[in-house]
C-alpha positions in Angstrom: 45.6 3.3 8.4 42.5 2.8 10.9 39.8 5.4 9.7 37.1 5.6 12.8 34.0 7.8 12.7 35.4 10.4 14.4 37.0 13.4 13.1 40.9 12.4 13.9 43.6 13.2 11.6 45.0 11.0 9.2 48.5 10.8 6.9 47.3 13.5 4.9 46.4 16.1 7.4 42.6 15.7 6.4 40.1 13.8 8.3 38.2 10.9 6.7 35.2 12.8 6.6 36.7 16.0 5.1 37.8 13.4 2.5 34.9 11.6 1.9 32.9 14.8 1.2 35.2 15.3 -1.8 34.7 12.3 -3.8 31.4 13.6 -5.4 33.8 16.0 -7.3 36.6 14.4 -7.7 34.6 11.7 -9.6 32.8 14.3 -11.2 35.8 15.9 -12.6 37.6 12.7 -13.7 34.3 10.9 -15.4 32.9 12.5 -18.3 29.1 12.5 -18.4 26.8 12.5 -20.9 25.3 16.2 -19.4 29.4 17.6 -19.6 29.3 16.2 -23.7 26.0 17.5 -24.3 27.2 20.9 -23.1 30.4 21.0 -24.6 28.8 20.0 -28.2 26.4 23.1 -27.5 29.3 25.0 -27.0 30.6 24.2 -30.1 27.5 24.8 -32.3 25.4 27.2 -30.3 25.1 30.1 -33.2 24.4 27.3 -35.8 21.7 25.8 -33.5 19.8 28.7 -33.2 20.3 29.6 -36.8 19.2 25.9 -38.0 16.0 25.8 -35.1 15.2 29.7 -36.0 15.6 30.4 -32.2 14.9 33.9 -30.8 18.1 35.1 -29.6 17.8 38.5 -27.1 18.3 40.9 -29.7 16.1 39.2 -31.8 13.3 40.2 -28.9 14.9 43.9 -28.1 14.6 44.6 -32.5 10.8 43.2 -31.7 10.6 45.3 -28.9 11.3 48.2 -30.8 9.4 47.7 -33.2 6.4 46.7 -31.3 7.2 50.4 -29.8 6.7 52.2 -33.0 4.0 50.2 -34.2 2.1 51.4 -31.1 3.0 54.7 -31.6 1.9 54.7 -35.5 -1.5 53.0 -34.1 -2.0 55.6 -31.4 -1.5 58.4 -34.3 -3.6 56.9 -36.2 -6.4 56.6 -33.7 -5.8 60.5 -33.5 -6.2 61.3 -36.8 -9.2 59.6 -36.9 -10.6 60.9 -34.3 -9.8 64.3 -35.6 -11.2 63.3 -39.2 -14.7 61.8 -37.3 -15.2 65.4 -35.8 -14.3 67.2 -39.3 -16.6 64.4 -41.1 -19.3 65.6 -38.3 -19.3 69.5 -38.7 -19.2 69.0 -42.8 -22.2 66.9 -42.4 -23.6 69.8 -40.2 -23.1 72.4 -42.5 -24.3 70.3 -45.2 -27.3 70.0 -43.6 -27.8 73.5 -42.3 -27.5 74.5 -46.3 -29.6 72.3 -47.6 -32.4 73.6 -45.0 -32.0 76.8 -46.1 -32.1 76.0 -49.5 
């Protein structure tokens, strides 16, 4: 067979070119890597990873989420309340002193 660098036909129906551009793969698929191992060993222990490295999984961060909701809530009450107990804290002080004028 008499491969030229044009597109012709060969044996296989495919051109040389069409064949050359799936070597990468092929290859790929045949050799294993050290990137395929790597995955396929996170695969395996993924959920004892991110227990052993304490890693934030995403419903570690919605729980957080929530709670950071609530907690801002609670704080904005609280700023509420106080603000209501600073103005109660004022008039007492007012009538306090309007008594003790009068006294």
């Amino acid at each position: 067979m008499y491969v030229n660098g044009n597109a012709e036909k060969n044996e296989t129906g495919s051109s040389f070119w069409d064949r050359f551009a799936e070597i990468p793969g092929a290859i790929e698929s045949r050799v294993p890597t050290f990137d395929k191992s790597l995955d396929a060993y996170f695969d395996r222990r993924f959920s004892a990873i991110i227990e052993e490295w304490d890693l934030v999984t995403e419903s570690d961060l919605v729980r957080l989420d929530r709670r950071l909701e609530w907690v801002t809530s609670e704080i904005s009450g609280l700023y509420a309340e106080r603000a209501a107990l600073e103005a109660r804290a004022e008039k007492l002080d007012e009538l306090v002193s309007s008594m003790e004028k009068s006294s």
